[in-house]
C-alpha positions in Angstrom: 0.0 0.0 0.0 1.6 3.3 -0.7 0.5 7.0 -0.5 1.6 10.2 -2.1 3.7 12.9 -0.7 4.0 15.8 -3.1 5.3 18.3 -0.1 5.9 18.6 3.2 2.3 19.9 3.5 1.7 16.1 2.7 3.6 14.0 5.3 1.0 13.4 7.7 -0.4 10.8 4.6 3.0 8.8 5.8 1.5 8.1 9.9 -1.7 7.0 7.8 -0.4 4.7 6.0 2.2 3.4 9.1 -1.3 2.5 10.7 -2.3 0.1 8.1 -1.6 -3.7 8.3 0.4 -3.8 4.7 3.1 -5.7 4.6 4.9 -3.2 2.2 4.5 0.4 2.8 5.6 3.0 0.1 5.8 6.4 -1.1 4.7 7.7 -4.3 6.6 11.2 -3.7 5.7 12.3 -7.2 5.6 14.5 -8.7 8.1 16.0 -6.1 7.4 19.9 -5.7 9.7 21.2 -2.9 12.5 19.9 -0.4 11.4 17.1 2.1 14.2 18.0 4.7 12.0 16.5 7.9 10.5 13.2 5.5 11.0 10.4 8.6 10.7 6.9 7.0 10.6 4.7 9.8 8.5 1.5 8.6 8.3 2.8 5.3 9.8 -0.1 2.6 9.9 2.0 -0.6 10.0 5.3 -2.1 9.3 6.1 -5.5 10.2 9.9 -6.7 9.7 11.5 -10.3 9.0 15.3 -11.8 5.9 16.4 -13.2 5.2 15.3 -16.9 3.0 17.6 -18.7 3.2 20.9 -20.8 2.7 22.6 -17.4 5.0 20.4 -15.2 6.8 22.0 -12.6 10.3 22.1 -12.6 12.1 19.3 -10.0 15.4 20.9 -8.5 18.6 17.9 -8.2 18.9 18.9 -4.6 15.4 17.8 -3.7 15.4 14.3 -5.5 19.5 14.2 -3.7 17.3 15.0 -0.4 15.1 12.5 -0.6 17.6 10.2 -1.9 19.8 10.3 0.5 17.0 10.0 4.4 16.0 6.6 1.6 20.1 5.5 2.5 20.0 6.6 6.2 16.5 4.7 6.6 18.2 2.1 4.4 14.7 2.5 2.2 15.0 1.8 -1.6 15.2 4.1 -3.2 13.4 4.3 -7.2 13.9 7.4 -9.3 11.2 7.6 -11.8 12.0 10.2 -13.8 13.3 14.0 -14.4 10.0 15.2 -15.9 9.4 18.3 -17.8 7.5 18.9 -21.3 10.1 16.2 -22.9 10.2 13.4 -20.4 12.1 10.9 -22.3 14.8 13.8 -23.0 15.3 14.6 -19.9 15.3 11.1 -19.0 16.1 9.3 -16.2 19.8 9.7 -14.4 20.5 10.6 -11.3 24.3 11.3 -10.8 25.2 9.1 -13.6 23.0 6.1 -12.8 19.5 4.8 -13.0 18.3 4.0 -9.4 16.0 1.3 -9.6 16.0 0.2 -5.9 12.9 -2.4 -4.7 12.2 -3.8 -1.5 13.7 -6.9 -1.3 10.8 -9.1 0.0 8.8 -7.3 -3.0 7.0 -10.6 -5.1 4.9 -8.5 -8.1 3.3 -11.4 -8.9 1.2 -10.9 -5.0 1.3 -7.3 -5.4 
């Protein structure tokens, strides 16, 4: 079961879905608008993070995808990174720091998902 979690306005979503008897727990932080400095992912076994796609997308700034990135390796959370965004999606593609990151949970079966 996962939730979204845009901004920081948006956190309180993440002690919702803590409360719920899933077995995996993620994020959909997507399209990310802002830094998530104070994001605490205890009990939380994935986050997924990507930019806006659409002629009106928002822009996505390095340092809050780096952000997130980086509390998923202190709460040793796997970290997926979707995609840049932006009017041309597939340009922009996919790399962060010179690498896809296409981290899953490890117990993750899609077959039962």
């Amino acid at each position: 079961m996962g939730v979204s979690v845009e901004t920081e306005d948006y956190v309180y979503r993440i002690d919702d879905l803590r409360r719920t008897g899933a077995k995996i727990k993620f994020l959909s932080v997507e399209p990310l608008l802002g830094p998530m400095p104070k994001i605490n992912l205890k009990g939380i076994n994935w986050v997924i993070v990507g930019g806006e796609s659409d002629p009106g997308a928002r822009p996505l700034e390095r340092e809050w995808v780096v952000g997130v990135r980086d509390r998923c390796n202190q709460a040793q959370a796997p970290f997926f990174f979707k995609q840049w965004g932006g009017v041309q999606k597939k340009k922009a593609g996919r790399l962060l720091e010179g690498r896809t990151w296409d981290e899953m949970p490890r117990d993750m079966d899609l077959a039962k998902v």
